[in-house]
C-alpha positions, 0 to 999 in steps of 0.5 A: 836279555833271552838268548834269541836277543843275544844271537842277533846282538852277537851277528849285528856285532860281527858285522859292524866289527868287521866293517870297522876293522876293514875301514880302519885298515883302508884308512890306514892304507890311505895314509901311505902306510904299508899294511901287512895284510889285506883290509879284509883279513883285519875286517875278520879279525876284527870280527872274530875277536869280537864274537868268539868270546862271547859266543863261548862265554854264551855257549858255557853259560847254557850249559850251565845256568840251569844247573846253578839255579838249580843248586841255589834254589835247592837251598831254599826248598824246607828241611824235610824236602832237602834231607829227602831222596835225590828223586824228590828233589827233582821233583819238587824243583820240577814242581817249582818251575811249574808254578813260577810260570802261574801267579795264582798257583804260585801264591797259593802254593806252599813253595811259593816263596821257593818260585818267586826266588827262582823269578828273581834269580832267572831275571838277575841272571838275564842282566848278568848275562846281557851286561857280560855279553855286551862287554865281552863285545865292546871290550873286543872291538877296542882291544882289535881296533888298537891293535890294527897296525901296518905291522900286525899280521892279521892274515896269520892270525885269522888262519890260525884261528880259523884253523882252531875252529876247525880242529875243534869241530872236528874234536867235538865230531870225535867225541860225540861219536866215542860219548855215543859209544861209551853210553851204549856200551856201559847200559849194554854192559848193564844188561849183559850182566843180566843176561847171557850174550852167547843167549842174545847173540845166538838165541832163536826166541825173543820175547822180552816180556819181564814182570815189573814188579817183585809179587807180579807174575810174569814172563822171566823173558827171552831175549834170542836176538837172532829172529831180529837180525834176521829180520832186519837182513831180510827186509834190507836184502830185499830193499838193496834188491830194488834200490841198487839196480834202479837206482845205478840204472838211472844214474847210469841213464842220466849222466850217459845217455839222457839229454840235457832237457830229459836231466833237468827235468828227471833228477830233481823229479827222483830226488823228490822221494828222498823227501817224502817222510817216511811214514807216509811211506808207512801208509802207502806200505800198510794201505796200498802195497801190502793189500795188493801183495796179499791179494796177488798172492792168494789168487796163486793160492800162496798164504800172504800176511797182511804185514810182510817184509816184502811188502816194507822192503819193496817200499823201503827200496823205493825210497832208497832208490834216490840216495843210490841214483844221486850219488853215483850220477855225481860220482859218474859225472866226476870220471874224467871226460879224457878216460871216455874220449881214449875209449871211443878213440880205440872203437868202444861203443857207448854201452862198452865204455860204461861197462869197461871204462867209466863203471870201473873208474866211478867203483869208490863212489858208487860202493860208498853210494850202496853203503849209505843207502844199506846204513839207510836201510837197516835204520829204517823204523817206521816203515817196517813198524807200519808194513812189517809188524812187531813179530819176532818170527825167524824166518827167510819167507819174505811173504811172513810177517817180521820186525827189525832191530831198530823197530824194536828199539823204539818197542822196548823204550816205550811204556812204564818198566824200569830203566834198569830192567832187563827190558829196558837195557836190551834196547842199549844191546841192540844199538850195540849191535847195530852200531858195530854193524854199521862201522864194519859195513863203513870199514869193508866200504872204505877198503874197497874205496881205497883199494881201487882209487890206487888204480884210477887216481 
């Protein structure tokens, strides 16, 4: 059985479990016997007794099948491919699960004998799997079904599960954050010991252009990171610059003065451009919004590149605008009616009671709003890649061509260096970078929240 098979097993089982242990407890209750709990929580237990094993068991056999296989066809494979490099042995267990998937190669093949083993192994594993699930299931459902009794406290037990479940998600949330961390920061470690961080940090010049090989003739390299950050601030400033004000503007308009018609019919026509991908964005930057910069600007005789931060951070800034007017509409939405009703009670006007009252108390939202759309902003890729160019330039001229951290991220991870080249490695420097930058612009966004909800809650 495939893994699709097994999922809608597993949801047509947690169904079927909970209408049983529901019936049982009904039934029980017909009976004239006092139930603990109501049918409903015997229902999920039921359900959940009957799911979780075998979800976990699934989960953990996932993670694991392909490495077993593996192993045991490693054993297969002849002598002289076994006593080889661990490189070649990836590639020749890549090389066989080519061919299993092709009878005519695979008869021809000389690890032919090695596929078939791995297609009498895969078709042993789906049984082994299917038969484990199944009982996992069947042996859940027996065990809660005796159980359901009118003293058994099915309500403190699905809690109390439920409760697992949550801090477990939370836990694994954690932990992919700090495995995150750790991987960036040991190949970031990698490349510090290839270069100096005072030359990354503070350099002017990157040019990470390395020789792949030792008897090729190559640039050594520079990697001055600072006309990256320059860049990226540049284009973001200049995207806040059109997003924050419009977008605040219209969050402003629509939850205080819009009618209600005006709202339905606007808000959802804003947030459309939250789903517009972003390189056709890209397009709209390169072919449209690009040309008429650069043809303004030499009609005031100003010398405009074809490929200008201005031109990707006014995109940019349009497409931000709906992350900025979303939230703070329902930010302001939030402020208590009774604060604009004290307003007006004392003679504020419309505009005095959104200035004084209402932006004051909508303060933490509104800042965690800005924080997102700035997040968005410095991660942005393909819109800068497409407007901007990939030259490194330090420079404050928005009308000069420039790149941004993450577009050159996804630059140096692209082509056939070596992985642990100074090239490659400056990609996990970057993303270090760009990682404490983003957790100081949460922390500075999370003390300000902090601060003025101590004032309004």
């Amino acid at each position: 059985m495939n893994y699709s098979t097994l999922l809608i097993a597993l949801l047509i089982a947690l169904g079927a479990a909970y209408l049983l242990g529901r019936n049982r407890a009904r039934a029980l209750a017909g009976q004239g016997q006092s139930m603990h709990s109501l049918p409903t929580h015997y229902g999920a237990l039921t359900a959940l007794w009957t799911t979780l094993p075998p979800l976990l068991i699934l989960i953990m056999w996932v993670l694991l099948e392909s490495r077993i296989v593996d192993a045991l066809l490693t054993m297969q494979l002849p002598e002289t491919i076994r006593s080889a490099s661990e490189a070649e042995i990836r590639l020749a267990l890549s090389k066989v699960h080519n061919i299993a998937s092709d009878p005519a190669v695979m008869a021809k093949s000389d690890l032919g004998g090695v596929a078939a083993h791995l297609i009498d192994l895969e078709q042993r594993a789906a049984i082994l799997k299917g038969g484990v699930i199944l009982s996992l299931i069947l042996l859940g459902v027996a065990v809660t079904w005796r159980r359901i009794q009118p003293d058994l406290r099915a309500r403190g037990e699905v809690e109390q599960i439920v409760r697992i479940m949550l801090f477990s998600s939370s836990a694994i949330a954690v932990l992919t954050t700090l495995g995150i961390l750790v991987s960036v920061l040991f190949e970031a470690m990698l490349f510090f010991q290839k270069v100096s961080p005072i030359e990354f940090l503070f350099g002017t010049s990157w040019s990470p252009q390395v020789a792949l090989r030792a008897d090729q003739s190559g640039s050594s390299g520079s990697f001055g990171a600072v006309p990256l950050f320059a860049g990226t601030l540049l284009i973001s400033a200049i995207a806040m610059l059109i997003a924050v004000p419009v977008g605040l503007m219209a969050a402003i308009y629509l939850s205080e003065y819009a009618s209600s018609r005006v709202r339905q019919l606007a808000k959802p026509a804003l947030e459309v451009l939250a789903g517009i991908p972003t390189v056709v964005y890209g397009f709209f930057a390169a072919l449209t919004v690009a040309p008429f910069i650069r043809g303004v600007g030499e009609s005031v005789g100003l010398d405009v590149s074809s490929e200008s931060a201005l031109a990707a951070g006014l995109v940019m800034g349009i497409m931000i605008i709906p992350f900025v007017s979303s939230l703070s509409d329902d930010v302001i939405n939030a402020v208590p009616q009774s604060l604009r009703d004290g307003s007006y009670g004392l003679g504020a006007t419309r505009s005095e009671t959104v200035r004084q009252v209402v932006i004051p108390a909508a303060l933490p939202g509104i800042v965690g709003a800005v924080m997102l759309a700035v997040s968005r902003a410095i991660g942005e890729t393909m819109i800068v890649a497409m407007a901007a160019g990939l030259a490194a330039n330090l420079t404050a001229n928005p009308l000069d061509s420039v790149t941004t951290v993450t577009v050159q991220i996804v630059t140096l991870l692209v082509g056939d260096q070596e992985f642990d080249s100074p090239k490659t490695l400056a990609a996990f420097a970057l993303g270090l970078v760009l990682f404490i930058v983003t957790l100081a612009l949460n922390f500075v966004a999370l003390k300000i929240v902090q601060k003025y909800r101590e004032q309004y809650d």
